[in-house]
MARFITOR-528682 format. One line per field, with one value per residue (C-alpha): x, y, z. Coordinates in Angstrom, 1 decimal, always signed. Layout:
N
xx: (X ...)
yy: (Y ...)
zz: (Z ...)
# end
This chain:
450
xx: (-23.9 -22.2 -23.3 -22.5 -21.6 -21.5 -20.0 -21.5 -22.5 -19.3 -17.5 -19.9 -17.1 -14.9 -17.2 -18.5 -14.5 -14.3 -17.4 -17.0 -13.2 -14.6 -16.9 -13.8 -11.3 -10.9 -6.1 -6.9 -6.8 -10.0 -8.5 -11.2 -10.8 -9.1 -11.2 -12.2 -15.1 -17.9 -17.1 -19.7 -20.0 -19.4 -21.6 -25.1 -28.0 -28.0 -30.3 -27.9 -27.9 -25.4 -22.6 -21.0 -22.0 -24.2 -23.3 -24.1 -20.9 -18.1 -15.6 -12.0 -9.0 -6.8 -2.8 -2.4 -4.9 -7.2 -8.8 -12.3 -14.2 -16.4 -20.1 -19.4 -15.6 -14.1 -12.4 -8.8 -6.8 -3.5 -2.4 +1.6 +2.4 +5.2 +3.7 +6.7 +10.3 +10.3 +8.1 +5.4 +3.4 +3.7 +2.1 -0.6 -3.1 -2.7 -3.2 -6.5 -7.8 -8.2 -10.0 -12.5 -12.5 -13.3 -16.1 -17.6 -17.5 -19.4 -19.6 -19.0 -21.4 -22.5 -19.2 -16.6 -13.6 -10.6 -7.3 -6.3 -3.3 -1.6 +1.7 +5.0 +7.0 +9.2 +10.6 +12.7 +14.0 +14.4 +10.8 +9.2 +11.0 +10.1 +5.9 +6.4 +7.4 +4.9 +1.9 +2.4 +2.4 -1.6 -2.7 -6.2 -4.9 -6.1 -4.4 -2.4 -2.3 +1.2 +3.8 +4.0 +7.8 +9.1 +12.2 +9.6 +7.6 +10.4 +11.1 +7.7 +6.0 +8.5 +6.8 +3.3 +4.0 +4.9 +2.5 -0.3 -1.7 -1.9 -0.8 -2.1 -0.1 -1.2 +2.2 +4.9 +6.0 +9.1 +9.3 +11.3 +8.4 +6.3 +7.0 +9.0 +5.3 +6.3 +5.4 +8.8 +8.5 +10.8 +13.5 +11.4 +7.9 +6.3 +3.0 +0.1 +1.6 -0.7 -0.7 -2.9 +0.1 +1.4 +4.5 +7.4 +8.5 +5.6 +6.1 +9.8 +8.5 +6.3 +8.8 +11.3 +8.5 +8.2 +11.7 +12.3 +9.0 +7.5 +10.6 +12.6 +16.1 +18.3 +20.6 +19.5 +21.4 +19.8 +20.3 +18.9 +19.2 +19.7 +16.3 +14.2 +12.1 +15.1 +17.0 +14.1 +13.0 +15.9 +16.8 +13.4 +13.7 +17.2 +16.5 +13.3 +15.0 +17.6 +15.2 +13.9 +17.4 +18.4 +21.8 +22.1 +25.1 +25.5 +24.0 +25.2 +24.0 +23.4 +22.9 +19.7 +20.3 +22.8 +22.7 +25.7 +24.4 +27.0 +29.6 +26.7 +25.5 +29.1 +29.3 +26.1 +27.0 +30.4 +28.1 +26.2 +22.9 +19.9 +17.7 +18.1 +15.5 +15.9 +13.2 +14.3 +12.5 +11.6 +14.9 +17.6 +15.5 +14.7 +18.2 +19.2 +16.4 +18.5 +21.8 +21.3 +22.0 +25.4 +26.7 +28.2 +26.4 +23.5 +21.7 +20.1 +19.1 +16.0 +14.7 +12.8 +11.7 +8.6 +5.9 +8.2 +8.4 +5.5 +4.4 +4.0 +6.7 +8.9 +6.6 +6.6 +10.1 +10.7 +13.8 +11.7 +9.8 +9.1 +10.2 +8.8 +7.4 +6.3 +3.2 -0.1 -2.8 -4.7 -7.4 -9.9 -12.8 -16.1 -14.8 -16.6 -15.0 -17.2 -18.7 -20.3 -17.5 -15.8 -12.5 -14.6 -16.8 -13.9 -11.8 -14.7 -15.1 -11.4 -11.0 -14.4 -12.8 -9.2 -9.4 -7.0 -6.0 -4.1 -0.2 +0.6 -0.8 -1.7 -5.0 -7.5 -4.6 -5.2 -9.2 -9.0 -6.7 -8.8 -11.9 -10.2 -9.3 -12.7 -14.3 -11.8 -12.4 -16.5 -16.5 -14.7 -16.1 -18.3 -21.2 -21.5 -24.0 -22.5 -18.8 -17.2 -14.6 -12.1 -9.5 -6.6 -5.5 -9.3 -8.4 -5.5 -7.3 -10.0 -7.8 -5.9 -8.9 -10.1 -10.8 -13.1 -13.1 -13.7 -11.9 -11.5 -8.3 -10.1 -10.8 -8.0 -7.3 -4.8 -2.1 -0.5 +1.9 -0.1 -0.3 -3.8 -3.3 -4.7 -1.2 -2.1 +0.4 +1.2 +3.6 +3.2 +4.7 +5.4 +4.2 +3.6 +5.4 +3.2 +0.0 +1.3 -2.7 -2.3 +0.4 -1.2 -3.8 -1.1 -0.7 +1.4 +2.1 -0.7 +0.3 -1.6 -0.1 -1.2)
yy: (+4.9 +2.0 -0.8 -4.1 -3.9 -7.2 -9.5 -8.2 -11.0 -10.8 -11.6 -14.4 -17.2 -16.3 -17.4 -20.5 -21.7 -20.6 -22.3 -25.6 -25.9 -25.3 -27.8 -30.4 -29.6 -31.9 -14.6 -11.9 -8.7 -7.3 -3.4 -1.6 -0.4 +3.1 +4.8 +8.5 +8.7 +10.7 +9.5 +9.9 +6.8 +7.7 +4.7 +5.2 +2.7 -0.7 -3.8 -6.1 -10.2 -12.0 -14.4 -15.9 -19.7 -21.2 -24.5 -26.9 -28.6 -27.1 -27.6 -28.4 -26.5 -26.9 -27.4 -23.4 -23.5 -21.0 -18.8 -19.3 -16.0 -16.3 -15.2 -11.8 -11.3 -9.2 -10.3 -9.2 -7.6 -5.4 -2.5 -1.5 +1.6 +4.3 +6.5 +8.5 +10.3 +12.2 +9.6 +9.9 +11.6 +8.7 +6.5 +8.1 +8.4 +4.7 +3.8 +6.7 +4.7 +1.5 +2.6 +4.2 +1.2 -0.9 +1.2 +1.8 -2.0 -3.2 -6.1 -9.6 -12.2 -9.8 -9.6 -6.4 -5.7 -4.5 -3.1 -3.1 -0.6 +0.5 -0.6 +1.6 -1.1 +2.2 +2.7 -0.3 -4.2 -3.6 -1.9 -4.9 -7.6 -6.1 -5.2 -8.3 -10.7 -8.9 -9.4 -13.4 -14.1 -12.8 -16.0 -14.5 -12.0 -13.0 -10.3 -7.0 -4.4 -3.0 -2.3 +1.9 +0.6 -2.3 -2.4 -3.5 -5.2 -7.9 -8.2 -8.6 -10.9 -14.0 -14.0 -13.5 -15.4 -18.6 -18.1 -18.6 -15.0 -12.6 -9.2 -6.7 -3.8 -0.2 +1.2 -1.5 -1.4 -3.3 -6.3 -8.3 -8.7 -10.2 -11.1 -10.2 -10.1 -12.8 -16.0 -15.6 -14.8 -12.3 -12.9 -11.8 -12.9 -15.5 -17.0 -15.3 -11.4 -9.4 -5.8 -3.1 -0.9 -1.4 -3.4 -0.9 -2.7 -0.6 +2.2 +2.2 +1.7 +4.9 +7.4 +5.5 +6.3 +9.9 +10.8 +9.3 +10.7 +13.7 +15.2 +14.0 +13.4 +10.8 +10.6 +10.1 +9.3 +7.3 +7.6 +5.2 +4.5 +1.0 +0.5 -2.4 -0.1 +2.6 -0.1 -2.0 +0.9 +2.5 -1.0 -0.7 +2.5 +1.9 -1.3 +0.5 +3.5 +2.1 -0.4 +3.1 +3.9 +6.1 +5.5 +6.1 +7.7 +7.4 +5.1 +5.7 +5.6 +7.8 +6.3 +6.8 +9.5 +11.4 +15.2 +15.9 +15.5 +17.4 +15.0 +12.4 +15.5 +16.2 +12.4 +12.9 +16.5 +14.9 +12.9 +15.8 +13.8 +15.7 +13.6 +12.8 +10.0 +9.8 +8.0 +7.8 +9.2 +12.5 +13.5 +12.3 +13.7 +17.3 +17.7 +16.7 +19.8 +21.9 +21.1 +21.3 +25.1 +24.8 +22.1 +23.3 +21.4 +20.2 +23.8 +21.7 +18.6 +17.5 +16.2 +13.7 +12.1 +9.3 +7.9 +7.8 +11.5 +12.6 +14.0 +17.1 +17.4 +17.3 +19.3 +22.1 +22.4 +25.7 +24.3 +21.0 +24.2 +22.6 +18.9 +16.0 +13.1 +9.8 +7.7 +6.1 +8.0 +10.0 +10.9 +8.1 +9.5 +7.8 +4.2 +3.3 +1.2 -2.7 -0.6 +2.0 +4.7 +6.8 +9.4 +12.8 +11.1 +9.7 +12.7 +14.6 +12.2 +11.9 +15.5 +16.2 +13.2 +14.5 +17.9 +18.0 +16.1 +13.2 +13.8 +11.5 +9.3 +5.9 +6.8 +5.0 +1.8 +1.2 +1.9 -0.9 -2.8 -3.2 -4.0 -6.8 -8.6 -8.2 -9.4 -12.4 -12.9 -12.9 -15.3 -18.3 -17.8 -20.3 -19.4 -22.1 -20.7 -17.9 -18.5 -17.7 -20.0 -18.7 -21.2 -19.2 -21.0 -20.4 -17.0 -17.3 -18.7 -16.3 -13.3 -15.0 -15.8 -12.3 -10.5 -7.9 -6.4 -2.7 -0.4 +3.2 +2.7 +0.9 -3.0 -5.2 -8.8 -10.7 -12.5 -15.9 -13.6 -11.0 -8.3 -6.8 -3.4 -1.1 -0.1 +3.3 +5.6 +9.4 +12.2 +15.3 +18.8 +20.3 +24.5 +25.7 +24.6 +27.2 +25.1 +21.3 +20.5 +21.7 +19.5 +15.9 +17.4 +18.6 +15.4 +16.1 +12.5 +9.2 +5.6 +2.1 -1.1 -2.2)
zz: (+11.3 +9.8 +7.4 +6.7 +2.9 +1.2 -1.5 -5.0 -7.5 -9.3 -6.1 -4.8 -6.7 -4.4 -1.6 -3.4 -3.7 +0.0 +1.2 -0.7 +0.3 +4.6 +3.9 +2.1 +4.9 +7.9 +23.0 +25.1 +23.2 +22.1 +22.0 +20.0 +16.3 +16.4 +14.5 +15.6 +17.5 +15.9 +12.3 +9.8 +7.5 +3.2 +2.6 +1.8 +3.3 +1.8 +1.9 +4.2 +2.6 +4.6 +3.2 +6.1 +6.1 +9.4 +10.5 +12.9 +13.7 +13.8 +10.3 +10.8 +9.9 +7.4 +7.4 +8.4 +11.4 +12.1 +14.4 +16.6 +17.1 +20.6 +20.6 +21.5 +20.8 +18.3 +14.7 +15.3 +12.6 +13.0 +11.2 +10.8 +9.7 +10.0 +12.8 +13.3 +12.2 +8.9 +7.0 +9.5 +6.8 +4.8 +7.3 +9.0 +6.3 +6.0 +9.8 +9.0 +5.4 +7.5 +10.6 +8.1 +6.2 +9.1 +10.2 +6.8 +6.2 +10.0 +12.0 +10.2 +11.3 +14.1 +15.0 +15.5 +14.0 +16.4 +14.8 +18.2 +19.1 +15.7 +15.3 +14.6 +11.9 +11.2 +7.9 +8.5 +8.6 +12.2 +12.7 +10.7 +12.1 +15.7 +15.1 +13.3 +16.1 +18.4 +15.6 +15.3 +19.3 +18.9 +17.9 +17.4 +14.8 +10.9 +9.0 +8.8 +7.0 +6.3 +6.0 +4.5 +3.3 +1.4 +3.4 +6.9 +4.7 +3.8 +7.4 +8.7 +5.6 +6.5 +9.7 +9.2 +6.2 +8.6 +11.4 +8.8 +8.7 +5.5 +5.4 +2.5 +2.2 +0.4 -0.2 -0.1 -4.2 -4.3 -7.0 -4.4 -2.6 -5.5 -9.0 -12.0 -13.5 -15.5 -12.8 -11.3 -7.5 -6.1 -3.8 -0.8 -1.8 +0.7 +0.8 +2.1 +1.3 -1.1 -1.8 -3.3 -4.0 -7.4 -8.6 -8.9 -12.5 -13.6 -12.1 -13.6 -16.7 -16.6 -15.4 -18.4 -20.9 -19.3 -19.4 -22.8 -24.6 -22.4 -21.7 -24.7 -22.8 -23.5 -20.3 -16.7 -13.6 -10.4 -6.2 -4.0 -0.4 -0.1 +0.8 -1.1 -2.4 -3.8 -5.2 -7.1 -8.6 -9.9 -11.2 -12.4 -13.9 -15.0 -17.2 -19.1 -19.6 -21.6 -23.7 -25.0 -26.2 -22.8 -21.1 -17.4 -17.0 -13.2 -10.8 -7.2 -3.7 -0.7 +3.0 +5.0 +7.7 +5.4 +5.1 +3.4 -0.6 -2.2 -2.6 -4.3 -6.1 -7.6 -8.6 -10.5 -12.0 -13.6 -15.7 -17.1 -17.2 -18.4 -15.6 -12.0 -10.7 -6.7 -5.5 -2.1 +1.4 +2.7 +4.8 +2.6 -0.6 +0.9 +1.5 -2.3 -3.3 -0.8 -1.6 -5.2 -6.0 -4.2 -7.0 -10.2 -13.6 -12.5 -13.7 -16.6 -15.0 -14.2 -11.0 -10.0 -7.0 -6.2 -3.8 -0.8 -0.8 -2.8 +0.7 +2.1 +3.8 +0.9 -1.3 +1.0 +1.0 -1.4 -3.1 -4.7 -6.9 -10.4 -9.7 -10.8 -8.8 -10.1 -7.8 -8.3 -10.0 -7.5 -10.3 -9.4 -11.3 -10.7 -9.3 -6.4 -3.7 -3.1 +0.1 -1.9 -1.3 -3.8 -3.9 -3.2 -0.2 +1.8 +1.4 +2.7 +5.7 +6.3 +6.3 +8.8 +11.0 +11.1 +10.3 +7.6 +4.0 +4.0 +4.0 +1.1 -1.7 -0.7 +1.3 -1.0 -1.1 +2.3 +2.4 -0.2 +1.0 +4.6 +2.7 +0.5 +3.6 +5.5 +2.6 +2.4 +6.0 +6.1 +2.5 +4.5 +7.9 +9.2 +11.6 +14.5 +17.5 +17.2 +17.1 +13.9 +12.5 +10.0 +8.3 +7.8 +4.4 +2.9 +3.6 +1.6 -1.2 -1.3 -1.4 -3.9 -5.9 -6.0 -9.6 -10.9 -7.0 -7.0 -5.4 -4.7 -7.0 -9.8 -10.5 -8.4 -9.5 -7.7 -9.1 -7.5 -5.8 -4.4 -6.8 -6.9 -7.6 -10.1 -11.6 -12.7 -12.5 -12.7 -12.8 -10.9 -10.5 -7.8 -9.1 -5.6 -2.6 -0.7 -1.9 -1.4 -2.1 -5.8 -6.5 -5.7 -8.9 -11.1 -12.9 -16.4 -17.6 -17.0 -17.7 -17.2 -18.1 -21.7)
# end
């Protein structure tokens, strides 16, 4: 059983800005949502009050268009993860968060929601820009959520960006593809991209802080892989490190799809640092953990890694015993998502649906994620016999306009570029490669922006 689940009080401003803004203003694939079949909802019974408006004539768009829903058709979103290759496990409990999402959150205005077929976008510019293109020729489409990285998220936002859609994505951390955080936007930021993951300038900062205070060292070196998401958060990392006093003594690069590491790991030993920060992805990381014995100096440095391999498949590799990853805080407590969902009751329905744990860390990102948009979505749409009409830019705005919205993650409030995430970050160690589950609970180090 499912339930419609709608706006709280606190949220009803959104839909009044929404509404009033409708009422100012002058495709062929209905694939069915993916989700398992034989799911059991989280979401207890609820009275049902609806907030999607009923008109009698039919409003008209604004500059960005929008989409017509027929009596009877499905809402049509897309969902764009990586679904395959060694980050696979990074992906999947994304594609897995929004199909529960969607059925946990219902019809809208008595109509479906369709994910349609889940899209592969890679770990890539070339797997966005390609699930991009494909995405904006479904004119029906109202949103996406994706991308799992940064690097497919700069390639795909530009075009959902200019065919008028929005695209929320769980995991995608990179500044670029915000803000600075102070009302600069970032070199790939474009209008109408959002994300529940956090801003990687915070996450810098906390490892910084970690390194600096937990740990007490004063040297670090960095690796990235050229990626947007590597390179903004080493810079990240890099610039708050040494506001605390700490000098990076080398900052170097590997290439995706190496396996060699020991001539990067000699570069890094030459330096002597006391701490490594690689926050790279699961293949070329792994292989650093491997490699890392067969390099002379680097017996007293520390690693650490971050979200994009905070997986299992890099925490069950023996070698990555006792390192440290960085990622968002997987303690949730008693926060309760705006469909009546918390941490412990979708890990028990993911698990019974799946039959296994989710693979990596941004499961509850992409639950919320999915309902953020849906509610966007149902505050604009207006009822007309039947037929839903949904003004793409008053989806914009509403998203835009959210605050106070709970989530699984905690209370999200967007910012004029799209940040709405919780920004609560963690550090974990990795005590058991044998028992990857203990390590997403071992946190040793918290930090929330202040």
């Amino acid at each position: 059983m499912s339930i419609n689940k709608r706006l709280p009080a606190a949220a009803m401003l959104v839909v009044a800005f929404a509404l009033v803004a409708a009422a100012c203003g002058t495709s062929d694939d209905t694939t069915t949502t993916a989700a398992a079949a034989g799911a059991t909802t989280t979401t207890a019974a609820a009275e049902e009050t609806t907030t999607t408006e009923e008109a009698t004539e039919e409003p008209e768009f604004g500059a960005l268009g929008g989409v017509i829903v027929a009596s009877g058709d499905e809402i049509q979103i897309r969902v764009s993860q990586v679904l395959s290759g060694a980050n696979e496990g990074l992906g999947v409990p994304n594609l897995r968060g929004v199909e529960l999402a969607v059925a946990d959150y219902g019809d809208i205005g008595g109509h479906a929601v369709s994910i349609g077929t889940p899209q592969d976008s890679l770990c890539s510019a070339e797997g966005g820009q390609a699930v991009g293109q494909a995405i904006v020729a479904q004119e029906d489409v109202i949103g996406v959520i994706g991308t799992s990285c940064s690097s497919a998220g700069v390639a795909m936002s530009a075009l959902i960006s200019e065919a008028g859609m929005v695209m929320i994505s769980p995991s995608n951390t990179s500044p670029a593809l915000t803000s600075d955080l102070e009302g600069t936007a970032g070199s790939d930021y474009n209008p109408g991209y959002y994300r529940t993951a956090h801003n990687d300038l915070f996450q810098g900062a906390a490892v910084a802080e970690f390194v600096a205070e937990f740990l007490g060292v004063t040297t670090a070196a960095t690796i990235h892989d050229g990626s947007s998401y590597a390179e903004g958060l080493v810079t990240a990392f890099g610039a708050a490190f040494e506001e605390l006093g700490g000098t990076i003594t080398t900052a170097t690069a590997v290439s995706v799809g190496d396996t060699d590491m020991v001539p990067v790991l000699t570069e890094i030993a030459a330096g002597s640092p006391e701490v490594l920060f690689y926050p790279i992805f699961v293949d070329e990381g792994s292989f650093i953990a491997q490699q890392w014995d067969s390099v002379a100096g680097l017996e007293e440095t520390t690693q650490i890694g971050a979200d994009g391999i905070l997986t299992d498949a890099y925490l069950e590799v023996p070698e990555t015993l006792d390192n440290y990853l960085s990622g968002p805080n997987l303690d949730y407590g008693t926060n309760v998502s705006e469909t009546g969902v918390n941490a412990e009751s979708f890990l028990a329905t993911y698990e019974e649906t799946y039959g296994e744990a989710p693979t990596a860390v941004f499961w509850a990102h992409s639950y919320d994620a999915t309902v953020l948009l849906l509610t966007a979505i149902e505050a604009v749409a207006v009822d007309v016999d039947g037929s839903l009409f949904i003004d793409r830019q008053l989806v914009r705005d509403a998203l835009t306009a959210t605050r106070d919205f709970a989530g699984i993650i905690g209370t999200m409030n967007c910012d004029d570029f799209g940040d709405c995430g919780a920004n609560r970050i963690a550090l974990y160690q990795n005590a058991d490669p044998t028992n990857v589950a203990d390590a997403y609970t071992n946190i040793v180090f918290e930090w929330e922006p202040s």
